[in-house]
ZAFI-972903 format. One line per 4 residues: number of its first residue (from 1); for each residue x, y, z of C-alpha. Coordinates in nm, 4 decimals. Each point is the difference from the previous one (the first is absolute). Example, Ala and Ser with C-alpha at 12.3 -4.5 7.8 and 13.67 -1.06 7.14 Angstrom:
2
1	1.2300 -0.4500 0.7800 ~ 0.1370 0.3440 -0.0660
% end
This chain:
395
1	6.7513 -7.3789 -11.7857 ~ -0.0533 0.2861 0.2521 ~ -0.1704 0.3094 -0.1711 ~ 0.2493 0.3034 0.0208
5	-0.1081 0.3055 0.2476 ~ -0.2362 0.2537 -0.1045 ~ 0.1846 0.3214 -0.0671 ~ -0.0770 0.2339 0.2787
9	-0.1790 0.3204 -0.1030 ~ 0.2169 0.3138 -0.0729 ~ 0.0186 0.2283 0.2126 ~ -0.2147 0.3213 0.0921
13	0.0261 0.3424 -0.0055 ~ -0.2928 0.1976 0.1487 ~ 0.0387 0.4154 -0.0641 ~ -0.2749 0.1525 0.2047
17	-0.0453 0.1326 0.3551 ~ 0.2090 -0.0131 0.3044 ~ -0.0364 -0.3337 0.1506 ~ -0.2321 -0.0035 0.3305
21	-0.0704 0.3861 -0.0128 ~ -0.3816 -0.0907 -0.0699 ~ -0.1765 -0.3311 -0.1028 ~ -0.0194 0.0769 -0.4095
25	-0.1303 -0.2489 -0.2293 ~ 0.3795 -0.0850 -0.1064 ~ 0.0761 -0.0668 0.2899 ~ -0.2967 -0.2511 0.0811
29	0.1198 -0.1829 -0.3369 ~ 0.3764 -0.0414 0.0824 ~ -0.1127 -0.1728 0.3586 ~ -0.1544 -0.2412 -0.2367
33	0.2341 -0.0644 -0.2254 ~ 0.3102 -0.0044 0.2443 ~ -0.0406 -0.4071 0.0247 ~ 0.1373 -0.0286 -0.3851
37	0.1950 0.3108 -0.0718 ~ 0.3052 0.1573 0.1089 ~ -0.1750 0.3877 0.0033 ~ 0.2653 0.3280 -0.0295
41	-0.2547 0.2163 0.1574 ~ 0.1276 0.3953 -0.1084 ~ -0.1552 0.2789 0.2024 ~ -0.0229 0.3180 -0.2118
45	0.0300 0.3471 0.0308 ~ -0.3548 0.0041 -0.0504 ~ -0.2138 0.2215 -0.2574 ~ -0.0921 0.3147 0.1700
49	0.1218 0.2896 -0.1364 ~ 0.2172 0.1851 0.3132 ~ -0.0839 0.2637 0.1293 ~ 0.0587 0.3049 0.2974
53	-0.2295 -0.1680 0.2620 ~ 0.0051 -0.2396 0.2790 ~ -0.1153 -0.3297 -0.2133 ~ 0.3009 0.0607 -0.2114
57	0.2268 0.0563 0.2586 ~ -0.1041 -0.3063 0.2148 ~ 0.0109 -0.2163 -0.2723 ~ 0.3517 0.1494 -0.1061
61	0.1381 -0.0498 0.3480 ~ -0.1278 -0.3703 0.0153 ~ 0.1758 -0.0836 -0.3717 ~ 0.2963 0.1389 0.1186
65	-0.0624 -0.2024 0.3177 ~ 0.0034 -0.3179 -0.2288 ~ 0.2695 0.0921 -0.2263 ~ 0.2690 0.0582 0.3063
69	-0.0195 -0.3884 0.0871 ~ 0.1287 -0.2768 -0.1894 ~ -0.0855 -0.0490 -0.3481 ~ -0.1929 -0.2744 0.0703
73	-0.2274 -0.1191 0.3316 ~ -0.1462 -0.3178 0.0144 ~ 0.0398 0.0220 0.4144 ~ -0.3432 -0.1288 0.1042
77	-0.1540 -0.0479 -0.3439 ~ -0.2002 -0.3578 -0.1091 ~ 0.1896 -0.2406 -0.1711 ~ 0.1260 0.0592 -0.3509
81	-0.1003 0.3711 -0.0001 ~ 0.3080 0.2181 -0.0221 ~ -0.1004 0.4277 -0.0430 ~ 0.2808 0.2760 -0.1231
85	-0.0579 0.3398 0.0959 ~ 0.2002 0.1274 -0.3440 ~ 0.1070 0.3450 0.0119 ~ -0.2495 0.2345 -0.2384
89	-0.0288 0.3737 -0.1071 ~ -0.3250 0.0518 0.0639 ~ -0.1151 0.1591 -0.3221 ~ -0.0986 -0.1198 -0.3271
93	-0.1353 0.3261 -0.1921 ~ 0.3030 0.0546 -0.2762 ~ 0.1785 -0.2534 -0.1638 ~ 0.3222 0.0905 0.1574
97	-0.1933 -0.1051 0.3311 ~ -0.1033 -0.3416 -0.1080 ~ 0.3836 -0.0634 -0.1544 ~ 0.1254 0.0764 0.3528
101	-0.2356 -0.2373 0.1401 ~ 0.0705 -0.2436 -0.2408 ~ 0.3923 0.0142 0.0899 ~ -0.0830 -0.0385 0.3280
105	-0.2122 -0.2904 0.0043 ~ 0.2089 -0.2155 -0.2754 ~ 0.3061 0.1287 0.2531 ~ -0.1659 -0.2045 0.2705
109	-0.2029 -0.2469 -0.1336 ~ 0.2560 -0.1535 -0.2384 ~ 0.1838 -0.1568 0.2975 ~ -0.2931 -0.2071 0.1242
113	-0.1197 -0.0781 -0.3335 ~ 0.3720 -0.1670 -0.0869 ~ -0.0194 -0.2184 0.2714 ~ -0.3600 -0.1970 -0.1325
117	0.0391 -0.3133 -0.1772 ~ -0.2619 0.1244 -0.2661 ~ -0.1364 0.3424 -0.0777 ~ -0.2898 0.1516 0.2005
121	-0.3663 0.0201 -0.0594 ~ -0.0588 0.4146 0.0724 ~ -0.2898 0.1247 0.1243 ~ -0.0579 0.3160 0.0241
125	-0.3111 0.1377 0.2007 ~ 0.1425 0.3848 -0.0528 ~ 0.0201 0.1197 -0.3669 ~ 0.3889 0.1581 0.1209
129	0.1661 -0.3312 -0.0193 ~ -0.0269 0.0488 -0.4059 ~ 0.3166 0.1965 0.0590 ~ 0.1621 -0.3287 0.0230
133	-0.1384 -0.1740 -0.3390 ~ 0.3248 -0.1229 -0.1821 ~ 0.1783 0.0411 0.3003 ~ 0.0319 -0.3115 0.1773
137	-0.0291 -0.3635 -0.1591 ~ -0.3461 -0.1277 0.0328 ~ -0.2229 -0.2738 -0.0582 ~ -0.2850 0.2114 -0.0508
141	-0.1470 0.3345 0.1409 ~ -0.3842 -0.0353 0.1392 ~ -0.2048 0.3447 0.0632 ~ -0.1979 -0.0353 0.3179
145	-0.2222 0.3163 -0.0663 ~ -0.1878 0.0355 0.3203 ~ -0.1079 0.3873 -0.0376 ~ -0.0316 0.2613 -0.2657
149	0.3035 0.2260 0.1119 ~ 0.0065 0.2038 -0.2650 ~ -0.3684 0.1847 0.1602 ~ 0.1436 -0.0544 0.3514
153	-0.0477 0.3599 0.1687 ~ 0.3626 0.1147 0.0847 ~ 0.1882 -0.2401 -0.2092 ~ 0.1992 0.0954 -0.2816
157	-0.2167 -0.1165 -0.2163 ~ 0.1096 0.1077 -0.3344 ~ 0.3373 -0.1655 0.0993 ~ -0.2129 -0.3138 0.1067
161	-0.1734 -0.0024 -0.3164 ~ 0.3373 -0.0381 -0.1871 ~ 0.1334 -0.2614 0.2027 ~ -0.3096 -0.1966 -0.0029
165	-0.0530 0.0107 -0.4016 ~ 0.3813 -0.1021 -0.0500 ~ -0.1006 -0.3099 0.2637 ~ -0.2684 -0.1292 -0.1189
169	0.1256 0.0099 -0.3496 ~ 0.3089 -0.2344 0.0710 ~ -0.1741 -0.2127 0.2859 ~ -0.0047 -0.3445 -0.0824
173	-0.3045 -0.0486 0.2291 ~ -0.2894 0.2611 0.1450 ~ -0.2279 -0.0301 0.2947 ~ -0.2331 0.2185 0.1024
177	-0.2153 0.0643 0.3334 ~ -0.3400 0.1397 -0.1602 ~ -0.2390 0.0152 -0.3232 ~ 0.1146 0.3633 -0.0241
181	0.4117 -0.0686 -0.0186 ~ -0.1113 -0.3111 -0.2312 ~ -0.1282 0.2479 -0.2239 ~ 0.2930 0.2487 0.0437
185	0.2557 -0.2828 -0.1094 ~ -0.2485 -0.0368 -0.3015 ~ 0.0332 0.3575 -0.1064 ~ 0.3645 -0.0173 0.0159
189	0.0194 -0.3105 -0.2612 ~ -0.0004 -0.3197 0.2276 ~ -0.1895 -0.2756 0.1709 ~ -0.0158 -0.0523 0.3589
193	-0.0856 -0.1917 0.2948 ~ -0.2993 0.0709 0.2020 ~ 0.1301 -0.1321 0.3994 ~ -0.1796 0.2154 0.2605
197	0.1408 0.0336 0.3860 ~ -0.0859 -0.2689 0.1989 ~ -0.0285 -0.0471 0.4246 ~ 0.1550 -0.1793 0.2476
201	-0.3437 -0.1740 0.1610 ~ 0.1651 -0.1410 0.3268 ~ 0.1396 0.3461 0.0730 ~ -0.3234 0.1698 0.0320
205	-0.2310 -0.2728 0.1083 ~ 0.1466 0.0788 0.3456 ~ -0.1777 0.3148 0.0520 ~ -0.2741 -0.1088 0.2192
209	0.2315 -0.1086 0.2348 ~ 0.2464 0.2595 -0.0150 ~ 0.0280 0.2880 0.2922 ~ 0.0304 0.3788 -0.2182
213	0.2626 0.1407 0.0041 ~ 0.1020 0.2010 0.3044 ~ -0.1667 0.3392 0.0405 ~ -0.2371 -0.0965 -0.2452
217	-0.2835 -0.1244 0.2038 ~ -0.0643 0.3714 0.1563 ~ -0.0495 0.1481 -0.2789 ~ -0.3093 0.1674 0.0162
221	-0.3058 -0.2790 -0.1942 ~ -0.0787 -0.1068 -0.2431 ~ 0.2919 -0.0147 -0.1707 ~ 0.0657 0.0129 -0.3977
225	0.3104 -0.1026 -0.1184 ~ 0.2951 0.0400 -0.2583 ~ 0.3516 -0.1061 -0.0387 ~ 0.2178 0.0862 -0.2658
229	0.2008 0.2549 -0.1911 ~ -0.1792 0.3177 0.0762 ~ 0.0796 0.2972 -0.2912 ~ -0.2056 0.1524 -0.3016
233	-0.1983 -0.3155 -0.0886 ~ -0.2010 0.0465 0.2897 ~ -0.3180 0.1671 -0.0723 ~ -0.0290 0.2487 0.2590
237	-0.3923 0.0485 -0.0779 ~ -0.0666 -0.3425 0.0944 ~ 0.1668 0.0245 0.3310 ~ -0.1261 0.3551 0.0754
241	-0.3978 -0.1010 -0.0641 ~ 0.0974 -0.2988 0.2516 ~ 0.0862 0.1563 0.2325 ~ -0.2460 0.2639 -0.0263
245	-0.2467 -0.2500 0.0168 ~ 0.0938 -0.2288 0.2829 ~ -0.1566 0.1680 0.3415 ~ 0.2535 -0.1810 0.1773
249	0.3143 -0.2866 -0.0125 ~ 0.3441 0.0685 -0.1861 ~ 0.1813 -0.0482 -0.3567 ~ 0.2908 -0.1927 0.0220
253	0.3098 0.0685 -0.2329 ~ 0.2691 -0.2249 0.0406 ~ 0.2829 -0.0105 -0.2233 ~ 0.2644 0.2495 -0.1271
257	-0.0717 0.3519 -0.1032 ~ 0.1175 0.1655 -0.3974 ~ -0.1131 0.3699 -0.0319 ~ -0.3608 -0.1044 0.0742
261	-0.2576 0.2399 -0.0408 ~ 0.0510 0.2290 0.2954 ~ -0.3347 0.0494 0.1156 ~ -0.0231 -0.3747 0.0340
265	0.2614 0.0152 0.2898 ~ -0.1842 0.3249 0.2122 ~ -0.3060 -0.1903 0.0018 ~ -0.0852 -0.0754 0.3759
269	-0.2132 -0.3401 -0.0760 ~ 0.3124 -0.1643 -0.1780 ~ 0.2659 -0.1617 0.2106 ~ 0.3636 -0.0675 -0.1301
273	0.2037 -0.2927 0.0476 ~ 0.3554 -0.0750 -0.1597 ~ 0.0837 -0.2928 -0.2064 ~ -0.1138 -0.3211 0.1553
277	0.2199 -0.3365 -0.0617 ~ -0.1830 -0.2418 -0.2093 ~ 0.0100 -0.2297 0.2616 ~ -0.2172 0.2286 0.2474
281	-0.2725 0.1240 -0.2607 ~ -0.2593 -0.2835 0.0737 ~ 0.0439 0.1749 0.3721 ~ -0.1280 0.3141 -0.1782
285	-0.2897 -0.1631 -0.1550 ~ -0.1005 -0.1438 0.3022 ~ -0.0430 0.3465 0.1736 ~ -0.2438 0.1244 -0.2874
289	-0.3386 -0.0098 -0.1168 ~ -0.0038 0.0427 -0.3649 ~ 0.3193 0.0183 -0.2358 ~ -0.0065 0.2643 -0.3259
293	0.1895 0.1286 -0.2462 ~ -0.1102 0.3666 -0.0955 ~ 0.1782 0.0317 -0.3316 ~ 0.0188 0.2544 -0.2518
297	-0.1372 -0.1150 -0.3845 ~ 0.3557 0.1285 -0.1131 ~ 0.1695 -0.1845 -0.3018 ~ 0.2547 -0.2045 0.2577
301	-0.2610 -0.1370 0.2145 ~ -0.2121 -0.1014 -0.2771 ~ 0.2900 -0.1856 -0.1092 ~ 0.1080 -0.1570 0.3185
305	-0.0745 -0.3148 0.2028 ~ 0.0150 0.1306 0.3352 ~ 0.1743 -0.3276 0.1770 ~ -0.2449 0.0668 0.3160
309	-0.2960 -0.0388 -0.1486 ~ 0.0017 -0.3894 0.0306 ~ 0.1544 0.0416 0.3109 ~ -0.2855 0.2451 0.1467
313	-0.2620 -0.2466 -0.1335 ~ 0.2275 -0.3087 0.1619 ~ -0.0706 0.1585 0.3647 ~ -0.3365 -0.0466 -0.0341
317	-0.0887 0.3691 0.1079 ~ -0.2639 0.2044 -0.2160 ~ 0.1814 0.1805 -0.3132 ~ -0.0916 0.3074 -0.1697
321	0.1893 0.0780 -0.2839 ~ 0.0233 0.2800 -0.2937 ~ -0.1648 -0.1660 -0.3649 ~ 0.3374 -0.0480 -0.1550
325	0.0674 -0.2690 -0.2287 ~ 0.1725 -0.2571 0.2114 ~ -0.2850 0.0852 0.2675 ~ -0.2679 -0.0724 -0.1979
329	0.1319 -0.3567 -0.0618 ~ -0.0977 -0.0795 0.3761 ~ -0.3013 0.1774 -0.0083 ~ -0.2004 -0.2952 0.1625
333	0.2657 0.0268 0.3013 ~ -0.0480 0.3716 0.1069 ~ -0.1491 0.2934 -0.0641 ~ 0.0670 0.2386 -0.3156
337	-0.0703 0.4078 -0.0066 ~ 0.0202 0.1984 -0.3153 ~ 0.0572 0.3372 0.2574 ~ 0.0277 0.1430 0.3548
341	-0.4137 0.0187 0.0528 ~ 0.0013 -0.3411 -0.0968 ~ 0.3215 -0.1147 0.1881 ~ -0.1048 0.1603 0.3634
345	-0.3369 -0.1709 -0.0300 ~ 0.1444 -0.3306 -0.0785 ~ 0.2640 0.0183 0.3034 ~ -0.2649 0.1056 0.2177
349	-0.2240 -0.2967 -0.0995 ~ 0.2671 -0.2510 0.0475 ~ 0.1168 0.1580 0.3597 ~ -0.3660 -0.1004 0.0704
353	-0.0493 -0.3469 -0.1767 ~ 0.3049 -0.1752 -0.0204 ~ 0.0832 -0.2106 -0.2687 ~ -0.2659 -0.1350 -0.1680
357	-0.0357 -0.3536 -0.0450 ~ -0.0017 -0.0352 -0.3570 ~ 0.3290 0.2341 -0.0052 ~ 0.1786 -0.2773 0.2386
361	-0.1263 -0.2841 -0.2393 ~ 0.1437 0.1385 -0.3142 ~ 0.3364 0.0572 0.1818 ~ 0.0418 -0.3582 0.0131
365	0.1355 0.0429 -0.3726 ~ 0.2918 0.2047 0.1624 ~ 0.1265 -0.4013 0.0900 ~ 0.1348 -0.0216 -0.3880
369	0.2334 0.3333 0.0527 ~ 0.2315 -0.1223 0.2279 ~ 0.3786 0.1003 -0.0732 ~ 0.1725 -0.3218 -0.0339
373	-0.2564 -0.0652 -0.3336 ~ 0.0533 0.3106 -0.1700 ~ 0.3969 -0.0763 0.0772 ~ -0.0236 -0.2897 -0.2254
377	-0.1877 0.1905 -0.2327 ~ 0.2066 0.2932 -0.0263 ~ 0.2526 -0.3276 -0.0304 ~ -0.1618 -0.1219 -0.2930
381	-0.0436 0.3268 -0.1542 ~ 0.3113 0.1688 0.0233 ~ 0.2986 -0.2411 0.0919 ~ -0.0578 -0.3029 -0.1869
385	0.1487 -0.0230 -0.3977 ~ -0.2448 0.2560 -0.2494 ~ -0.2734 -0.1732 -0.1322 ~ -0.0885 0.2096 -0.3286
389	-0.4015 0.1254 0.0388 ~ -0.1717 0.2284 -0.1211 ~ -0.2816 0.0922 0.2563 ~ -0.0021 0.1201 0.3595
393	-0.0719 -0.3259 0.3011 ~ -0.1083 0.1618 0.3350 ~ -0.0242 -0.1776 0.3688
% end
């Protein structure tokens, strides 16, 4: 007798941010997981609270951008993705703002969710989608909890704090990115998974042959470099003592710019380049010399998994880093400074040496974080039926 078909998994929905705008660590999962599961991919209104500048009003005039199309656009998207840009208000400070939100999201989503054959797994990666607990039929809710929001400079994070607590209460599983958010979902009553970031190897083992990025090469050398969100968590310090210290060659900022420390951007040693597609950063590696990350020892990055790090160390440039937690972990892989003195010396030193050997060696380890194995981990973790336990597991 023919066994009957296994029942296909139910169906995703991922709340977190807008699909393709940068390479986050939800979006390196979904990739993964897009060969079992139908994903409902919802790009938020984000967590920032708005504001009277330019960052606000970009990022206002690309939402409405989104929201004028078609409710939903899967035009050029892989196979069994589908991503709604729903219509939000973008605040979430009073309760009358979260019951607005609320409507609107159960307005929109209840549609899509009709039409599954089962209800959805949610994940939420953004402690907003809690609006939306008892809202929707679901198989279970799942708390990606990649940052600590809630200490987030410019976030609402009082608001955050709310949102998160009510989450994490009703979630019927919790992962977490670092020790540190481990230890936050401890404080607030529950157990949690430990799954850091992981790295896509093949993307940036093709730095040695890749040509940098145009305009990049005539910068003046050496050439230290950085790509990512630049804004408060920067340590300004750090970069100034660089700088200060380098008798020649260029800092290299690539990557979008929130309220950053203004001195940081009159400084005539740094150079600024925009946003740089995923795609095209192993092009920016290959124009520099050594790779940092100058960050503040400020509650959020102490919490944080900064998704480059693995990627920095997978380009096999020299990396100096601040001591923060998740650094420290890879200590045998770069170089850790406690403060600026200690930072500047250490950049310096590398811009002369290299990578050292024994740095290269322990990198090999970097061969058990690919992307496609914390997928099934995050799999095993979060989608599959609740096994009850009563301890943390960790990959």
């Amino acid at each position: 007798m023919a066994s009957a078909p296994a029942e296909s998994p139910p169906p995703l929905i991922f709340f977190a941010d807008d699909w393709g705008r940068h390479p986050s660590s939800s979006q390196h999962l979904t990739r993964h997981l897009l060969g079992k599961y139908e994903v409902h991919w919802i790009n938020t209104i984000g967590t920032r609270t708005p504001a009277f500048n330019w960052s606000t009003l970009s990022r206002g005039w690309e939402k409405l951008r989104q929201w004028s199309r078609p409710p939903v656009a899967d035009e050029g998207l892989p196979p069994h993705l589908h991503v709604m840009n729903p219509r939000m208000w973008p605040w979430f400070s009073r309760q009358r703002d979260r019951s607005f939100n609320r409507y609107l999201l159960t307005k929109q989503l209840q549609e899509r969710v009709a039409s599954f054959s089962r209800p959805p797994i949610v994940v939420a990666a953004v402690p907003i989608a809690a609006v939306l607990l008892d809202q929707i039929p679901v198989d279970r809710w799942v708390y990606y909890c990649v940052d600590d929001f809630s200490t987030w400079l410019g976030l609402d994070g009082r608001a955050l704090r709310e949102l998160e607590e009510e989450l994490v209460s009703r979630a019927d599983a919790i992962v977490a990115v670092s020790d540190a958010l481990v230890e936050k979902m401890q404080g607030l009553g529950r157990e949690s998974h430990l799954l850091t970031h992981g790295v896509e190897l093949a993307h940036w083992e093709a730095v040695e042959q890749a040509a940098p990025l145009s305009g990049l090469a005539e910068l003046p050398r050496p050439l230290v470099g950085f790509w990512g969100l630049v804004d408060r968590k920067i340590d300004l310090a750090f970069v100034e003592r660089l700088a200060e210290s380098m008798q020649e060659g260029s800092i290299l900022m690539v990557g979008p710019r929130q309220d950053p420390d203004p001195a940081l951007l009159r400084h005539p040693r740094l150079h600024w380049r925009d946003a740089v597609d995923y795609q095209e950063l192993p092009r920016v590696a290959a124009a520099v010399d050594v790779l940092v990350m100058p960050y503040a020892d400020i509650p959020a990055n102490r919490a944080s998994q900064p998704l480059k790090l693995k990627e920095y160390l997978a380009t096999g440039r020299p990396v100096v880093v601040r001591d923060l937690p998740a650094n420290c972990a890879w200590e045998d892989c770069l170089d850790l400074a406690h403060d600026a003195e200690e930072f500047a010396r250490r950049v310096l030193q590398r811009l002369e040496s290299g990578l050292p050997a024994e740095q290269k060696v322990a990198r090999e380890r970097l061969r058990d974080e690919d992307w496609a194995a914390k997928a099934e981990q995050f799999e095993h973790m979060a989608l599959a039926p609740p096994v009850p336990t009563n301890s943390s597991t960790s990959y």
